[in-house]
C-alpha positions in Angstrom: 67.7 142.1 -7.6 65.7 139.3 -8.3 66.3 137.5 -12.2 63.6 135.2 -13.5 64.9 133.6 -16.9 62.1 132.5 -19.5 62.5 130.6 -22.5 59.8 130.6 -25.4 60.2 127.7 -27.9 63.5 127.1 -26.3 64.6 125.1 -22.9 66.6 127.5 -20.8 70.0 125.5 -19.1 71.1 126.3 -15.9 74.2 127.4 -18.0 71.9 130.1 -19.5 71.1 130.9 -16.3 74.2 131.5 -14.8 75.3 133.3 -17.7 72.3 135.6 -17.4 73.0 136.0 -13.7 76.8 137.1 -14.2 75.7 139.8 -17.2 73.5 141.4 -15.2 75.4 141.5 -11.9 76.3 144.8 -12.2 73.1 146.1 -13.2 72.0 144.3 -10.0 74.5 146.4 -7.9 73.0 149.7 -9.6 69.5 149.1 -8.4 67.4 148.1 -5.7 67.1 144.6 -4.4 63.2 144.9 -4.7 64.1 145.4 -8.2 62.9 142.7 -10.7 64.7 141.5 -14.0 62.9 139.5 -16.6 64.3 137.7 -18.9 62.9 136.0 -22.2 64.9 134.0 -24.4 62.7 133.0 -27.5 63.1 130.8 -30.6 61.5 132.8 -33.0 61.1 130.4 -36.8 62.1 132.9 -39.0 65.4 133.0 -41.0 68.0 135.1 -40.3 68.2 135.9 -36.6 66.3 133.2 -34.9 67.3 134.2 -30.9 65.2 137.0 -29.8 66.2 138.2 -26.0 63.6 140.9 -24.1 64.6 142.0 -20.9 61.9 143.9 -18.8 63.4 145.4 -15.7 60.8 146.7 -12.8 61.7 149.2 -10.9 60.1 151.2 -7.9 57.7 153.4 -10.4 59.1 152.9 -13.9 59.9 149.7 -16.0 62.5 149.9 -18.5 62.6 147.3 -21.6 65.2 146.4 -23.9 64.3 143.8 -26.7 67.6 142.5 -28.9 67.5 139.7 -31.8 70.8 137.8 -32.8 71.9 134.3 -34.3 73.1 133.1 -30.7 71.0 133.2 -27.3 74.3 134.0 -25.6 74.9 137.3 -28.2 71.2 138.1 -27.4 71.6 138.4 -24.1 74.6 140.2 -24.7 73.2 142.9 -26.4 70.5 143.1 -24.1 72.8 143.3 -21.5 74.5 146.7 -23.0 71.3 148.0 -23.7 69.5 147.4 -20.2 73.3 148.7 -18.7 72.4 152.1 -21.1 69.5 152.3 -19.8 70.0 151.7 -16.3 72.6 154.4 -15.9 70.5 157.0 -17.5 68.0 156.4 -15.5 69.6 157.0 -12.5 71.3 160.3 -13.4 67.8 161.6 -14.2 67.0 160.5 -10.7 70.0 162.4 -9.4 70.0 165.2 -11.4 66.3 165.5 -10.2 67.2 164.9 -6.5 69.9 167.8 -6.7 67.7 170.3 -8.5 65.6 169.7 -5.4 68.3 170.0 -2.9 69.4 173.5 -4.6 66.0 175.0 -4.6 65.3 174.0 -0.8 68.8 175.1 -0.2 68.2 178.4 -1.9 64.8 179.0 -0.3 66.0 178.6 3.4 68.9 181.3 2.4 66.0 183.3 1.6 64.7 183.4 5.2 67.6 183.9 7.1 68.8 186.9 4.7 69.5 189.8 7.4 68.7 193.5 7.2 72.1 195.4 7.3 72.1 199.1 8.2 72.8 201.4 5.4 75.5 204.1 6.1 75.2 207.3 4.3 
């Protein structure tokens, strides 16, 4: 999986990076290396939560998106993290439930063809 780390209004450390790159490790062993991970750390000026992470994570056919806002960029992308992990591992038992449902059926339609006539005795 391929990780590209953005910052908006904010200079992203190789630290950050690094830190980005071991929170989404796993995720990266769930999906495809093709895969692409986005990551945007923005300084947002408005008071309160001022740390907005997005993470935008392209797969083969289907992005999935997970935006969270917190007082730290490290919390961010901690949250983001758990979200995009969510996400991630729902996707892929729709995938697999989907692949099995069309395992069954296939199954169940070659059963149909071999069925054999038995004799009835009376």
């Amino acid at each position: 999986m391929q990780i590209e780390v953005k910052g908006r209004n904010l200079q992203v450390t190789d630290e950050m990076r690094e830190y980005v790159a071991r929170r989404f490790d796993k995720i990266g062993k769930q999906v495809s290396e093709l895969a692409v991970l986005e990551i945007e750390v923005a300084d947002e000026n408005v008071p309160g939560d001022p740390v907005a992470a997005e993470a935008v994570l392209h797969l083969k056919g289907t992005q999935l998106r997970a935006k969270e806002v917190s007082k730290d960029a490290k919390h961010a992308i901690n949250l983001v993290g758990d979200n995009m992990e969510r996400q991630v591992k729902r996707h892929r038992d729709k995938r697999r439930g989907r692949r099995e449902t069309r395992a069954a059926v296939e199954e169940s339609r070659q059963g149909e063809v071999v069925l054999e006539e038995t004799p009835e005795t009376l």
